[in-house]
N, CA, C and O of each residue as an XYZ file, in Angstrom:
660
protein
N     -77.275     48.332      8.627
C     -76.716     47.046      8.302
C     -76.003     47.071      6.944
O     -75.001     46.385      6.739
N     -76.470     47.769      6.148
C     -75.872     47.595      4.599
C     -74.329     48.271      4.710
O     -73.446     47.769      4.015
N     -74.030     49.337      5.528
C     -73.013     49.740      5.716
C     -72.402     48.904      6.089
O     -71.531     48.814      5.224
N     -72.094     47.717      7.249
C     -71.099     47.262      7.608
C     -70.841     46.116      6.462
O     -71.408     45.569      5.516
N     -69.561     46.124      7.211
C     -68.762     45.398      6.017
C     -68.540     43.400      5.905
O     -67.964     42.779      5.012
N     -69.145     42.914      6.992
C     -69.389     41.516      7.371
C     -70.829     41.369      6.915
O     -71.252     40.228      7.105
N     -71.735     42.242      6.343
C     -73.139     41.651      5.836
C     -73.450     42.281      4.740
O     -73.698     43.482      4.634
N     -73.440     41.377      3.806
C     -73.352     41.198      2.526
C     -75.251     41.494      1.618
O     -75.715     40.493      1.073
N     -75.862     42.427      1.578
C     -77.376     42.151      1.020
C     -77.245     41.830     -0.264
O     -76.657     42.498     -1.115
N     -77.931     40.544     -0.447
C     -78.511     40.062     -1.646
C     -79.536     40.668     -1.962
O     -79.103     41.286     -2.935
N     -80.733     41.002     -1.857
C     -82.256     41.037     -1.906
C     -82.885     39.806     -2.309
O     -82.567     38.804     -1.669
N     -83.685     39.691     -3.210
C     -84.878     38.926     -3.301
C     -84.080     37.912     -4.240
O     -83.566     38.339     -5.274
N     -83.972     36.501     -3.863
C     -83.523     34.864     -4.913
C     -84.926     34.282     -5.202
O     -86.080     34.380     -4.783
N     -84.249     33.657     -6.094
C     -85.353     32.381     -6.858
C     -84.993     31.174     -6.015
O     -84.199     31.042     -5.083
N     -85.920     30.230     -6.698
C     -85.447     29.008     -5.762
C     -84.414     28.188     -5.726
O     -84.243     27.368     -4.824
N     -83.364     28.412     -7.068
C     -82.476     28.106     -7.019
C     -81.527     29.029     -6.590
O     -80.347     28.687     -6.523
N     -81.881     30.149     -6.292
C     -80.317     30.960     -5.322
C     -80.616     30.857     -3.995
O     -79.655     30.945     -3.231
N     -82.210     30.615     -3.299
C     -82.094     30.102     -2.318
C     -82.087     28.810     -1.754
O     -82.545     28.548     -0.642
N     -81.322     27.628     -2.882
C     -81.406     26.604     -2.335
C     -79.892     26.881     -2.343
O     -79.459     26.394     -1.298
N     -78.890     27.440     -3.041
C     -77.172     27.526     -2.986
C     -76.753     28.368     -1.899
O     -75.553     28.429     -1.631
N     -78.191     29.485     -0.781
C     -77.761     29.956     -0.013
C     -78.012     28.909      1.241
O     -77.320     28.823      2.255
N     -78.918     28.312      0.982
C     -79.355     27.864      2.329
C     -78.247     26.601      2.755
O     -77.740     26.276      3.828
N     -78.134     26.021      1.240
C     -77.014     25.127      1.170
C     -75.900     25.424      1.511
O     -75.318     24.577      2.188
N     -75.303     26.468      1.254
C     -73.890     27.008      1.746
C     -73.699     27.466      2.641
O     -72.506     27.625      2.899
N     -74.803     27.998      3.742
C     -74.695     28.613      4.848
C     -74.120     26.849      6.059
O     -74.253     25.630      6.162
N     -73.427     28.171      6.710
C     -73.558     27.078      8.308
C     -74.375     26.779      9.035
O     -74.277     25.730      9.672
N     -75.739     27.848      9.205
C     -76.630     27.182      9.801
C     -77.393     28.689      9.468
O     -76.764     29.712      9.197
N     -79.143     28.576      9.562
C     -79.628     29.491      9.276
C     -80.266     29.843     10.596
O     -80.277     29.161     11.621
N     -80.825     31.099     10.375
C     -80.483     31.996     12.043
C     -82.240     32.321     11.761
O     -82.762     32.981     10.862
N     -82.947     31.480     13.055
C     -84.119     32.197     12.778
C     -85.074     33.024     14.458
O     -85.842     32.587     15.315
N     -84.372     34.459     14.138
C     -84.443     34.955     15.498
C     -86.203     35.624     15.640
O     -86.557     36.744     16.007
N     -86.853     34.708     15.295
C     -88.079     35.312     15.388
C     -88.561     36.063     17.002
O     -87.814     35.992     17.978
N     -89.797     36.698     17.035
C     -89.963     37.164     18.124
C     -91.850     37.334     18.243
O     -92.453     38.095     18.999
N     -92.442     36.372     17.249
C     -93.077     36.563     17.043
C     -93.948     34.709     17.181
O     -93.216     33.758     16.906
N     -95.664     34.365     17.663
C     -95.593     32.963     17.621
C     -96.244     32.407     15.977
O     -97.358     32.286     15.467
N     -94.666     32.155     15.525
C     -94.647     31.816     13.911
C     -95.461     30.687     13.852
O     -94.923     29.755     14.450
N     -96.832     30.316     13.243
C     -97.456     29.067     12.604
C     -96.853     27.997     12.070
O     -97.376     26.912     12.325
N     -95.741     28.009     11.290
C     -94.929     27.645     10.597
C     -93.803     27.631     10.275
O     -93.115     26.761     10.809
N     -93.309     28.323      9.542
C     -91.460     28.388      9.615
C     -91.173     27.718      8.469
O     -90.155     27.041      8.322
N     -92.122     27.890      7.548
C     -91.285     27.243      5.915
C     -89.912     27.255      5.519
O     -89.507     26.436      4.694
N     -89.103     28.171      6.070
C     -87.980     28.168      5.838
C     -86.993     27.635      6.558
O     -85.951     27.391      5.951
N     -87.075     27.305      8.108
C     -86.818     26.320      8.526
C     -86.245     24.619      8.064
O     -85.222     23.987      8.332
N     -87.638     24.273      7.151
C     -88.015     23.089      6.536
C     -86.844     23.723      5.542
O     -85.726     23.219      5.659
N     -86.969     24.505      4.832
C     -86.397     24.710      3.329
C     -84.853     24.181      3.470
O     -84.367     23.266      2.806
N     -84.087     25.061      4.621
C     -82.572     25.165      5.112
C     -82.836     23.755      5.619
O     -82.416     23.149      4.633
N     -83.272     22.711      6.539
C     -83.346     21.387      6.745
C     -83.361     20.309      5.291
O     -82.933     19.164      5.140
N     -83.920     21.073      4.535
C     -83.886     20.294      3.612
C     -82.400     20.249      2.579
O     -82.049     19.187      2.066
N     -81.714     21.386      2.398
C     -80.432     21.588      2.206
C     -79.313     20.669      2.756
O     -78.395     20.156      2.117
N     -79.618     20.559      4.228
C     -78.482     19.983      4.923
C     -78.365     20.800      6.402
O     -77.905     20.468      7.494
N     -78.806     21.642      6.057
C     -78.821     23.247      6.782
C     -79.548     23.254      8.372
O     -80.765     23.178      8.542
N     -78.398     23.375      9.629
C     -79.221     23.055     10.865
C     -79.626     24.773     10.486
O     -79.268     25.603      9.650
N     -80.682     24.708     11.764
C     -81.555     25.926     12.315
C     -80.873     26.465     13.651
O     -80.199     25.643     14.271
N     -80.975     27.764     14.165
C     -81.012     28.282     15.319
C     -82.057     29.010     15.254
O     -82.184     29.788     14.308
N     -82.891     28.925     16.107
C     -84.175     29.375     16.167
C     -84.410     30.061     17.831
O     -83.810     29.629     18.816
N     -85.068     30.812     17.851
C     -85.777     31.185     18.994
C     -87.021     30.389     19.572
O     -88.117     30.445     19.012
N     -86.806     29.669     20.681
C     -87.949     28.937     21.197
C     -89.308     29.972     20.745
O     -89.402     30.976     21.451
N     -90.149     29.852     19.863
C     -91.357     30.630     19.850
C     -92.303     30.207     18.935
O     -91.890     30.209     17.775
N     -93.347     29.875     19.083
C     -94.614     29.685     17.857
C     -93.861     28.460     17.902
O     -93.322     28.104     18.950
N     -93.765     27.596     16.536
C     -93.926     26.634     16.007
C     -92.539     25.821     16.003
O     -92.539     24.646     15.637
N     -91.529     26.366     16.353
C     -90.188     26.437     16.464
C     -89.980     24.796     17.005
O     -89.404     23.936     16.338
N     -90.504     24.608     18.179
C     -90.491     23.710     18.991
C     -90.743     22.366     18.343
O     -90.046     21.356     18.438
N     -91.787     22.525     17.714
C     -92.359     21.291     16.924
C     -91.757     20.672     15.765
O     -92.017     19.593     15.232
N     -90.681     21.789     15.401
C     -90.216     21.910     13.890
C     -88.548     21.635     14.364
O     -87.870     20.901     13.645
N     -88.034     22.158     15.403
C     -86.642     21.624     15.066
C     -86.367     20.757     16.832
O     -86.689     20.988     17.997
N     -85.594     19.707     16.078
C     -85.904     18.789     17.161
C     -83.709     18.716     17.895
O     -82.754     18.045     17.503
N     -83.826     19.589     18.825
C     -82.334     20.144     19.598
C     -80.969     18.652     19.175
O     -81.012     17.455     19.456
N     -80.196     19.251     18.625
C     -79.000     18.620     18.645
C     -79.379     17.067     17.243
O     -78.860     15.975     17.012
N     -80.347     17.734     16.756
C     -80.893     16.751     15.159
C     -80.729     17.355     14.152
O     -79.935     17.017     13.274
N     -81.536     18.453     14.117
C     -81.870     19.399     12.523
C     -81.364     20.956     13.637
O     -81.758     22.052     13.239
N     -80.677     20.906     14.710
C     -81.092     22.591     15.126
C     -80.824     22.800     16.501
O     -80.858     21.838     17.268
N     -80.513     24.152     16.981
C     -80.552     24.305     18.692
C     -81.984     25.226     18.382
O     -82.386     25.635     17.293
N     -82.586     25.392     19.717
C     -83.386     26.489     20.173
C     -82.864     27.008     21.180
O     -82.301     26.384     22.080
N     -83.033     28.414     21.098
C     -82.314     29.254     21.960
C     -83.686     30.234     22.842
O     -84.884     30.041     22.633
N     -83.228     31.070     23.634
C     -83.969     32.064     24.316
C     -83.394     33.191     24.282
O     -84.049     34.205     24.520
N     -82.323     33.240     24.042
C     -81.517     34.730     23.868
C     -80.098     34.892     23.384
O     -79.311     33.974     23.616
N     -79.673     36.007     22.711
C     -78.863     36.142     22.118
C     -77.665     35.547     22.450
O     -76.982     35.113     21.522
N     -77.205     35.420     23.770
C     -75.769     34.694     24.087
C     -76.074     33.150     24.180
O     -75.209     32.446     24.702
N     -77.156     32.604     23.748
C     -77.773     31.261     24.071
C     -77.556     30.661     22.133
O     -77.315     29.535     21.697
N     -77.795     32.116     21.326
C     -77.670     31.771     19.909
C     -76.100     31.704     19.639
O     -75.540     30.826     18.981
N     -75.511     32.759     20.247
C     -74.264     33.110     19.994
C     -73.168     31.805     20.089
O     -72.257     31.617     19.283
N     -73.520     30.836     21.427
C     -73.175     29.903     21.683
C     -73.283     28.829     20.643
O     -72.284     28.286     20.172
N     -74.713     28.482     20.233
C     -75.205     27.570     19.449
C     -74.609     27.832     18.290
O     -74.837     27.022     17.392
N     -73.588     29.145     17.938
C     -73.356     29.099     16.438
C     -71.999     28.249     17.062
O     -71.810     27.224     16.407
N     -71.297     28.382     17.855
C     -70.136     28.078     18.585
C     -69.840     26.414     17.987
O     -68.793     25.983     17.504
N     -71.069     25.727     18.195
C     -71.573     24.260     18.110
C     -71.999     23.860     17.114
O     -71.979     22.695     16.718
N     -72.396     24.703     16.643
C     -73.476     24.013     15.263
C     -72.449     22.957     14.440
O     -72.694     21.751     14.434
N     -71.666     23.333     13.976
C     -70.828     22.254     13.302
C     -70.771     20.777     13.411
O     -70.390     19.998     12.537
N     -71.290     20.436     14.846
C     -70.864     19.368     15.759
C     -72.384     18.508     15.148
O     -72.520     17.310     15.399
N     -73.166     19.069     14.561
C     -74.532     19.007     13.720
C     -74.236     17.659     12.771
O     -73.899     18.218     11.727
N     -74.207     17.122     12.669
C     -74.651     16.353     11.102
C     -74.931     16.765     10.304
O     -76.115     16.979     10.565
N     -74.707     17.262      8.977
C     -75.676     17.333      7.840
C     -76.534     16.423      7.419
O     -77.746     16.497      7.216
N     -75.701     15.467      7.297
C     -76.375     14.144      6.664
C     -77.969     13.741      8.045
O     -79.027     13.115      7.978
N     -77.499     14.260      8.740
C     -78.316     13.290     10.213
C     -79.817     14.832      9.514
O     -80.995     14.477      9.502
N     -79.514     16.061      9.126
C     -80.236     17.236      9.486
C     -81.144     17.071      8.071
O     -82.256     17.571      7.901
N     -80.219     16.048      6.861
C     -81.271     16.282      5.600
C     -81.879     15.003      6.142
O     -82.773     14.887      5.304
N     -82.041     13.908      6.986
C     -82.450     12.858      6.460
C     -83.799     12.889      8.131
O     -84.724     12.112      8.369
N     -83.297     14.143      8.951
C     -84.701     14.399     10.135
C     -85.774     14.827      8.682
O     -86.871     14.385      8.343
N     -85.079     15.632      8.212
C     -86.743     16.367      7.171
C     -86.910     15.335      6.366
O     -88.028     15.451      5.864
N     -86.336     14.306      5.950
C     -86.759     13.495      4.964
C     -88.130     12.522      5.932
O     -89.281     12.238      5.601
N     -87.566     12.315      6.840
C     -88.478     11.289      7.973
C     -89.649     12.152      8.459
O     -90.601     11.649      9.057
N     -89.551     13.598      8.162
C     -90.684     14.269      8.705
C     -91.783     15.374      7.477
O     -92.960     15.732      7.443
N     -90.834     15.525      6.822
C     -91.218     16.862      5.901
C     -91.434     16.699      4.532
O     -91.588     17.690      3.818
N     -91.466     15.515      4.063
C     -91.683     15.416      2.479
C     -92.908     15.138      2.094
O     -93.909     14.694      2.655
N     -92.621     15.510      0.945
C     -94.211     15.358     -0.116
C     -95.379     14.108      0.516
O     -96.546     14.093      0.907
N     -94.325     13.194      0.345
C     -94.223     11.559      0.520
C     -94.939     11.297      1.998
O     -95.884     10.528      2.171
N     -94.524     11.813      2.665
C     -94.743     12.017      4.161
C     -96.306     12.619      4.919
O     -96.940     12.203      5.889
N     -96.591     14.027      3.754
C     -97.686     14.520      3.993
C     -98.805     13.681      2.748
O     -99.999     13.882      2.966
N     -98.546     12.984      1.777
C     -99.404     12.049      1.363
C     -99.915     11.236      2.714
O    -101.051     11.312      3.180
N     -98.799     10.422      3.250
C     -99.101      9.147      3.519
C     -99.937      9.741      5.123
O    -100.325      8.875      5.907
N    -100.115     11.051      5.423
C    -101.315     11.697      6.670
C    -102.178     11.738      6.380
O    -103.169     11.144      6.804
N    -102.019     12.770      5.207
C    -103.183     13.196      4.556
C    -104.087     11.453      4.275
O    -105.213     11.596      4.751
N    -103.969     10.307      3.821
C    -104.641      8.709      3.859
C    -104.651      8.251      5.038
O    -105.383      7.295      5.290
N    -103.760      8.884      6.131
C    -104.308      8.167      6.891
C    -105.574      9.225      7.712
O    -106.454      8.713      8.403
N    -105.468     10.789      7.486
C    -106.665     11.713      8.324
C    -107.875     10.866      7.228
O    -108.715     10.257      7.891
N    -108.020     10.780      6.085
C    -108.501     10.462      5.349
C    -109.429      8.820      5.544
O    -110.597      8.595      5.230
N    -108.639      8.078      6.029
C    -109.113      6.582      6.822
C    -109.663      7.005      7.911
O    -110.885      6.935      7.784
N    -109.295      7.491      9.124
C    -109.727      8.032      9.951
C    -111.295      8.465      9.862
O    -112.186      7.901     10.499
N    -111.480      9.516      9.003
C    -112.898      9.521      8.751
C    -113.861      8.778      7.754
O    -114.941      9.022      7.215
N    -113.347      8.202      7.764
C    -114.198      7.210      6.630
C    -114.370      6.564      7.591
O    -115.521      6.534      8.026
N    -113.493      5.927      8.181
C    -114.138      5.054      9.414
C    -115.170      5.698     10.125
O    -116.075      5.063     10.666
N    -115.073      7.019     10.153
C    -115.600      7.201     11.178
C    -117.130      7.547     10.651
O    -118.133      7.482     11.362
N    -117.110      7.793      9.754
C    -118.154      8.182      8.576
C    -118.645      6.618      8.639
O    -119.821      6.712      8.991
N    -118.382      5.421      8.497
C    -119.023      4.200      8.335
C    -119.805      4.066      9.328
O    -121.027      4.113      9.190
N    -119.045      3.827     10.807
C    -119.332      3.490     11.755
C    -120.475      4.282     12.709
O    -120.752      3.976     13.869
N    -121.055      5.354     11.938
C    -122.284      6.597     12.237
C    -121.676      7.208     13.321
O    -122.439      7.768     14.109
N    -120.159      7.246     13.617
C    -119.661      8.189     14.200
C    -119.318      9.677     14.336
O    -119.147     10.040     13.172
N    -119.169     10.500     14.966
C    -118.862     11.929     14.841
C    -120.052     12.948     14.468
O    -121.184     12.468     14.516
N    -119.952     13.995     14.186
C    -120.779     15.398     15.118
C    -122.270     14.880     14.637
O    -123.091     14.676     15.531
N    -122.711     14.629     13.082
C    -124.015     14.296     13.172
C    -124.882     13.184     13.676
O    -126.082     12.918     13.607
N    -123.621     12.533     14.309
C    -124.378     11.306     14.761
C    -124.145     11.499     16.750
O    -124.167     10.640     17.632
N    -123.994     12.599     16.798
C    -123.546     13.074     17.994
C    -122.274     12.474     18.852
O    -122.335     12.552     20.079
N    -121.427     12.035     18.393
C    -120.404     11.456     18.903
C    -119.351     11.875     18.770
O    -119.672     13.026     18.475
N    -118.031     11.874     18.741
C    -116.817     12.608     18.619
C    -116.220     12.544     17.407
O    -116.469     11.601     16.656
N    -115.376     13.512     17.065
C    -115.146     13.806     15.936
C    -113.690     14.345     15.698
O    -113.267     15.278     16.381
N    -112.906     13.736     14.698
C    -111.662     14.036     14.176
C    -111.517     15.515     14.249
O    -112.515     16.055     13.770
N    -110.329     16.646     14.824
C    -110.284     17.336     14.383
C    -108.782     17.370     14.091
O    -108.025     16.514     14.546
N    -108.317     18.522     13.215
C    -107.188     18.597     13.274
C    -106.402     19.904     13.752
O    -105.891     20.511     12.811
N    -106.277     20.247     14.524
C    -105.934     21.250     15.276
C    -104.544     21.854     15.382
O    -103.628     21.362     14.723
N    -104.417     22.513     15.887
C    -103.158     23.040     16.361
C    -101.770     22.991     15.285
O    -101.504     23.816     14.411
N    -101.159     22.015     15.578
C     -99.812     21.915     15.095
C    -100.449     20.760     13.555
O    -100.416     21.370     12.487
N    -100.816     19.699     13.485
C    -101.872     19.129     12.403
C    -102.129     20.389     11.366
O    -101.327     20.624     10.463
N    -103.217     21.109     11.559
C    -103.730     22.030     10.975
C    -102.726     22.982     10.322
O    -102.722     23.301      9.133
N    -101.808     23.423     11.344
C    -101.008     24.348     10.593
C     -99.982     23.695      9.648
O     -99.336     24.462      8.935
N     -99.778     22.513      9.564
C     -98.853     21.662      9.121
C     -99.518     21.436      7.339
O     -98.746     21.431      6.381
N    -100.798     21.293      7.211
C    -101.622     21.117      6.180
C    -101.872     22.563      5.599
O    -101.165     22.953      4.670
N    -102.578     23.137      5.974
C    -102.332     24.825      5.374
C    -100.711     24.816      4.664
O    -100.550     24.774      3.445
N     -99.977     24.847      5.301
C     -98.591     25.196      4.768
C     -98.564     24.104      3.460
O     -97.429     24.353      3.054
N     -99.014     23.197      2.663
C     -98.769     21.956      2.358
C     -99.650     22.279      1.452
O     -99.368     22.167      0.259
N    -101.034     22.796      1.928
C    -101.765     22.613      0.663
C    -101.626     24.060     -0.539
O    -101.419     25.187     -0.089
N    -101.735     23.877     -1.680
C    -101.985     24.285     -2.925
C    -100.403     24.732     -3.599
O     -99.915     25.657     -4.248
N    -100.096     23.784     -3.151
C     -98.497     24.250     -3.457
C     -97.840     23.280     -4.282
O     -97.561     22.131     -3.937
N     -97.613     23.803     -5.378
C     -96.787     22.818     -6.440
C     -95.389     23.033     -7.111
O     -94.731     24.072     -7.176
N     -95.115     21.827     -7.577
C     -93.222     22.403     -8.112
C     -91.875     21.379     -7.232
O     -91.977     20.220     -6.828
N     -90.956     22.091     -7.170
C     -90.004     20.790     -6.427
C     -88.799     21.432     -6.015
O     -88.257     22.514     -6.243
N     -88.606     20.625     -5.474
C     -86.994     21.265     -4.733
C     -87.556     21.505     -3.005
O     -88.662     21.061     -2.697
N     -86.992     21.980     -2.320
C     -86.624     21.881     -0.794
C     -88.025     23.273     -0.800
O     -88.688     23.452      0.221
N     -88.182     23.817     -1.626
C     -89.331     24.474     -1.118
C     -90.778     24.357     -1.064
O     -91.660     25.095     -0.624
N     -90.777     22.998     -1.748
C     -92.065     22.129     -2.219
C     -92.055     20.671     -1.688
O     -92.893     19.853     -2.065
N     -91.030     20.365     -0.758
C     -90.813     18.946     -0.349
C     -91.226     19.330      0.867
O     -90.302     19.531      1.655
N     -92.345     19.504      1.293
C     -92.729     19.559      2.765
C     -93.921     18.903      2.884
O     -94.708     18.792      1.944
N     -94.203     18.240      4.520
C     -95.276     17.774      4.719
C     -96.045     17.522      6.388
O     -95.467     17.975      7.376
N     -97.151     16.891      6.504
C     -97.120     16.930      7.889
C     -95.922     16.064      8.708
O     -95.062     15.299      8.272
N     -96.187     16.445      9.879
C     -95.306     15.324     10.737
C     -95.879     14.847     11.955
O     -96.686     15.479     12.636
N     -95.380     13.581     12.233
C     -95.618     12.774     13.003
C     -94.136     12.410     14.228
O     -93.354     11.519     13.898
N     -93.899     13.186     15.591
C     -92.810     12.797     15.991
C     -92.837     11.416     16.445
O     -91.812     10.888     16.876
């Protein structure tokens, strides 16, 4: 790859050279092949302005919502296409999906309400020690909070949060 002459290696940016790349790109290409938990960078390029092409896989699904913030594809002439289109994207429509889903602001206002949730449920002698059912947070929840917690600072790589479609 470094040989040809259409791909350019940077190596390793800070957060401000990857907020002027993610920002300047046309759309960021995420050909995973693997089932990704997350996709922080996803969020990061959404937060720019920046649609996604992604490979339907792992977390992909949950995270970019087709013809909003992103296409999902299944294979290379399915991406190839989607770069064809991407333009036809919004920016404005692609920063303001992550604003409605992915900010600080956003994963506060879960985090009070998982938080109400068990308090209620804690009042009411509900859940496992009182043998009754119990809050969990699972799956797409769970991985949404991991990514979220212990993370401080600002800019598009620190403005993330859970979501609620």
């Amino acid at each position: 790859m470094r040989g040809n002459p259409l791909v350019e290696f940077i190596g390793e940016v800070d957060d401000a050279g990857k907020q002027a790349l993610l920002g300047g790109a046309l759309a960021l290409l995420f050909p995973i092949d693997w089932p990704e938990p997350f996709g922080l960078v996803m969020i990061e390029a959404n937060a720019c302005g920046t649609p996604v092409i992604a490979w339907r896989m792992g977390s992909t699904p949950e995270i970019i919502r087709p013809g909003r913030n992103g296409w999902l594809v299944d294979s290379i002439e399915e991406a190839v296409a989607a770069v064809a289109v991407i333009e036809r994207l919004s920016r404005a429509t692609v920063r303001a999906e992550f604003e409605r889903r992915f900010t600080a602001a956003r994963q506060a206002q879960e985090y009070e309400r998982l938080y109400e949730l068990l308090l209620q449920q804690h009042r009411c002698g509900s859940g496992a020690a009182a043998g009754g059912p119990t809050i969990s947070a699972g799956g797409e929840a769970l991985s949404r909070m991991r990514a979220g917690l212990g993370r401080s600072g600002s800019g598009p790589a620190h403005a993330r949060g859970l979501h609620a479609a």
